[in-house]
N, C-alpha and C positions, 0 to 999 in steps of 0.2 A: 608702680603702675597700677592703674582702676583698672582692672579688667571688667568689660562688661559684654563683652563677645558674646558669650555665652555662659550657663553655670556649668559648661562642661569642664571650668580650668581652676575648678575649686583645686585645694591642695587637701591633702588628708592631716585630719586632725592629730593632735601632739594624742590623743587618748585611743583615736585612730589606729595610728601607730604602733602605740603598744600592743594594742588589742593582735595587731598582725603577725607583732614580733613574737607574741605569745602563742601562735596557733600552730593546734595540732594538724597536724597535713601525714595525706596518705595520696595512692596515685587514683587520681578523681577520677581516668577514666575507667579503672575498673571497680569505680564504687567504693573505692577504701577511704577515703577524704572525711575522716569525721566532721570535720567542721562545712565541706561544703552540704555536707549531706543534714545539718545542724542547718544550715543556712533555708537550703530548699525547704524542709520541712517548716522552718519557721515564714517563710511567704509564703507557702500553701495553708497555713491554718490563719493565716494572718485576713483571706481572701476569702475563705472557707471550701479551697479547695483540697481533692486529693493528694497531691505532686508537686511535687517543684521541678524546673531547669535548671540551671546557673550555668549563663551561656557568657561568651568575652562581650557583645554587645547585643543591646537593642535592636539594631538591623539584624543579625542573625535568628535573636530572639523571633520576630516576626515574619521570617523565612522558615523555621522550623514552625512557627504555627500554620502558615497559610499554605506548605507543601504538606502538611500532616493530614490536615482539612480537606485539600483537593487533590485532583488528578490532572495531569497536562487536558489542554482543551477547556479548562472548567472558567468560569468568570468570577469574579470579586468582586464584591461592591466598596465603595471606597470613596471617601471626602475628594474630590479632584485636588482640591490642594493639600491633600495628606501629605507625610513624610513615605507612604508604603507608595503611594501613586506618582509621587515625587523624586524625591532619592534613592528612595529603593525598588523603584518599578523595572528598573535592569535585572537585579540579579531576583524579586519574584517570576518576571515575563521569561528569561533565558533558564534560569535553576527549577521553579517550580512549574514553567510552561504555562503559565495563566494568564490570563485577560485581565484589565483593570477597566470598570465601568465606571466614572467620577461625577459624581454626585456635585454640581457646582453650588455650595451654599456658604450664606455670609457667614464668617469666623470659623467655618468647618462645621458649623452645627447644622445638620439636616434632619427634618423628620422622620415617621414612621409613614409617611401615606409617602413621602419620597422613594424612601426604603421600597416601599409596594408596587412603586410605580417601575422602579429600576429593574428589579424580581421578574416582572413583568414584559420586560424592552425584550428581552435578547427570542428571536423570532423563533415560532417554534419549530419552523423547518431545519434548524441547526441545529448540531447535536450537542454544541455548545451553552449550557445552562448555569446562571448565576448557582454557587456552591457553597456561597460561606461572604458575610457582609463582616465587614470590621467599621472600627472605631475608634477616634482619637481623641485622648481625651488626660492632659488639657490639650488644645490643636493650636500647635507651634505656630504654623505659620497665619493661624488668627488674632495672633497677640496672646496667646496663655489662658483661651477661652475655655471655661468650663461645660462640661454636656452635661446637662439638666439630666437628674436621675431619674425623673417622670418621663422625658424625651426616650431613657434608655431601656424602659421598661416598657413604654411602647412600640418601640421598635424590639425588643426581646418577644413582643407576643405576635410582631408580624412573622419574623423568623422561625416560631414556634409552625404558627402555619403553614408553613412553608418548608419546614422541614431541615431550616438551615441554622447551622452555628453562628454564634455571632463570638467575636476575635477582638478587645479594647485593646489595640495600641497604649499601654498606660506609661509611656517613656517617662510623664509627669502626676504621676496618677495621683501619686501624695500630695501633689500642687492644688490640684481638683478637691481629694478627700477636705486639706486644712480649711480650703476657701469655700466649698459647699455644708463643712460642716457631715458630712457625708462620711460614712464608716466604710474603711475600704472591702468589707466584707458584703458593705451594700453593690458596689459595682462587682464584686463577685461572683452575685448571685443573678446577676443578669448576664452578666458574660459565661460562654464556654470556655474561651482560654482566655485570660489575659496576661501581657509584657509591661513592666517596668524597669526602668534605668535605677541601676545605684548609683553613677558616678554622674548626673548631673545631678537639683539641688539638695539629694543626699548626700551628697560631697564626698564618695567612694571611689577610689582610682579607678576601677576596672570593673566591668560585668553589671548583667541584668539576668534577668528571673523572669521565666515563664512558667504560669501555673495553671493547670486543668486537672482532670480526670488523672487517673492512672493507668488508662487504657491510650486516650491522647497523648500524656506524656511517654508513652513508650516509644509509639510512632516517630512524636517529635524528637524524641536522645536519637534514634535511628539517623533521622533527617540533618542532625548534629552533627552525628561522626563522619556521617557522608561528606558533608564540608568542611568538615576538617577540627570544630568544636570541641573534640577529645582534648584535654587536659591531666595534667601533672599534679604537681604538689598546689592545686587552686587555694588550699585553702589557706596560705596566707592572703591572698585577696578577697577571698568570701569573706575572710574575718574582720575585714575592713566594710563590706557591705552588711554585716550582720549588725557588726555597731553603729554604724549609721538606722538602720532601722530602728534600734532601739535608743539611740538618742539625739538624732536627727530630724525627725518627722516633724514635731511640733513649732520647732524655731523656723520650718517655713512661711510659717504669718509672720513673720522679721521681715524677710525676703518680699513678701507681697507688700507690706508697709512700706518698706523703703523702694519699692516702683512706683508706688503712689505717690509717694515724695516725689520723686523724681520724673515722673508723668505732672505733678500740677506746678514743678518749678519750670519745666519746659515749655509748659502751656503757657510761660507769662513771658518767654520771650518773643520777639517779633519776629515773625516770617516762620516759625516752628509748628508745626500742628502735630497733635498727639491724634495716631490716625486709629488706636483700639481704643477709645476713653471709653464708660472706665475702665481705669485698667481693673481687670478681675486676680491677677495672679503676680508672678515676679518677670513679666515681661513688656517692654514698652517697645511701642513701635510708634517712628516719630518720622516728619518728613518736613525737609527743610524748603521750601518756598523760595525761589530765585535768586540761587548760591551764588558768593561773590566767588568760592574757591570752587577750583578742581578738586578732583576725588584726590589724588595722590597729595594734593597741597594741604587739602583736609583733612587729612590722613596723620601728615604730619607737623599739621600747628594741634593738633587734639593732641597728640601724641609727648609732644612739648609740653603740652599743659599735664603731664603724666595720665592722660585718659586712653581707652579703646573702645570701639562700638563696632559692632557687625555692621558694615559698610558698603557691602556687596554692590547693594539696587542702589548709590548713591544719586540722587538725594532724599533714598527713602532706606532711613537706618532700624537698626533694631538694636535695644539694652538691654541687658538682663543680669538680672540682681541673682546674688546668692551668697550663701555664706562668707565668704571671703571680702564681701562689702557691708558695712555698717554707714549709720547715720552721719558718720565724720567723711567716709569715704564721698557718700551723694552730694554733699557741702562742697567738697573736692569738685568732683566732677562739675556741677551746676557753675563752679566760676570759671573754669575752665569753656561752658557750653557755651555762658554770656557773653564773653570776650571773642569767640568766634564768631557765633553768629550774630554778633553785633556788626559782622565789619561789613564795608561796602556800603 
């Protein structure tokens, strides 16, 4: 099967593996884990921050930063179609008791006079005051959109004024680094805390990494164990995100290649429109034009032809490439697309 759901279904690599089977482990949550504690150190200097986290996911990752950051009552500022404003606006609004302000801009990318302007809304007869602005980047649900590093440096100097931390969402952050060419020590230097995922297209089973200060990250391990984050022997899994960092990173311009493939083989069929051209990263988002099938029918003649796509908004799908797909697989997929949506 082409999985292209997401690159959250990579599988861990045969060296992966080793690397897991090999690791030294101690009880993480009181700090004995040499390897996860190998791990965090190496995304904090990696960023050029003080700390590391190694939390089970990216959703938590970014609940430990923005409850570290604020106080119940406080606001966030936030892409409206973020993943923090989106999926995880339940367990920020109800866990860390905050407001989400949403920024409505095309791809997720908004500026710094937006930023000024939102800083600005919340009235000031309430005691409710924006606290801390985040940022996603690349922005999922804009198609794998990159945020200009000059956009983040401007908005880093509104927040400066202002008094406020600014928090990147980096669940694809290395996606961003390979495609802007961009040193992730450069988004570093502009964020106070930033998250990324190992186990999408680093291709790591489990866990993400948050890093700041060492005064941040105290708060946030706190905000950790509170929900429950404390862990065991992690570091057979850190050992699996640590090699991915160290030899994963780079083979993501694979991954963006082969969506371009695959964004301008889809552009050539009939009734398809490729709705993020171009594509910037390993994500396509495509929309099918007056479908002969239902979604369930859809579902599974793709399915038959050994394919999968996130399918949800049917007839407005999303693909995403990653390790586990090569150029023979997209050749796959594309006869599989044409025969579909050819019918009718």
């Amino acid at each position: 099967m082409i999985d292209l759901r997401s690159d959250t279904v990579t599988l861990p690599t045969q060296g992966m593996r080793k690397a897991m089977a090999r690791a030294k482990v101690g009880d993480s949550r009181r700090g004995e884990d040499p390897t996860v504690r190998a791990l965090e150190e190496h995304s904090a200097a990696l960023f050029g921050k003080e700390a590391g986290l190694f939390v089970p996911s990216g959703t938590m990752g970014n609940l430990c930063a923005v409850a570290a950051w604020t106080r119940p009552g406080d606001v966030i500022v936030a892409s409206s179609a973020s993943h923090i404003a989106g999926r995880e606006a339940p367990a920020v609004s109800h866990m860390a008791s905050v407001a989400i302000l949403g920024i409505d801009a095309p791809g997720g990318i908004f500026s710094a006079q937006e930023v000024a302007e939102a800083v600005l809304a919340t009235p000031s007869r309430t005691e409710s005051k924006v606290r801390l602005v985040t940022v996603e980047n690349t922005h999922n649900a804009g198609g794998g959109t990159v945020f200009p590093l000059a956009e983040l440096k401007r908005i880093r100097s509104v927040c400066a004024k202002h008094s406020l931390p600014l928090h990147i969402d980096g669940s694809r952050i290395f996606n961003a680094s390979v495609a802007s060419g961009a040193a992730p020590a450069s988004y570093g230097k502009v964020a106070d805390s930033l998250m990324f995922c190992l186990s999408k297209g680093l291709g790591a089973p489990v866990g993400s990494v948050l890093v700041g200060s060492g005064k941040f990250l105290a708060e946030a391990r706190s905000v950790g164990l509170r929900v429950g984050g404390g862990m065991r022997q992690a570091g057979i899994v850190a050992a699996g995100g640590l090699h991915a960092l160290k030899h994963h990173v780079e083979r993501l311009a694979e991954d963006h290649e082969n969506a371009r493939a695959l964004a301008l083989g889809l552009s050539e069929v009939p009734r398809v429109e490729i709705v993020n051209g171009p594509v910037e990263t390993n994500i396509v988002l495509f929309r099918w034009h007056h479908p002969a099938l239902d979604m369930l029918s859809f579902r599974d003649a793709l399915a038959g032809g050994g394919v999968q796509v996130d399918d949800r908004s049917f007839p407005f799908f999303r693909a995403v490439t990653h390790l586990g797909i090569g150029k023979k697989e997209i050749a796959r997929a594309m006869r599989a697309f044409r025969e579909i949506f050819g019918r009718g």
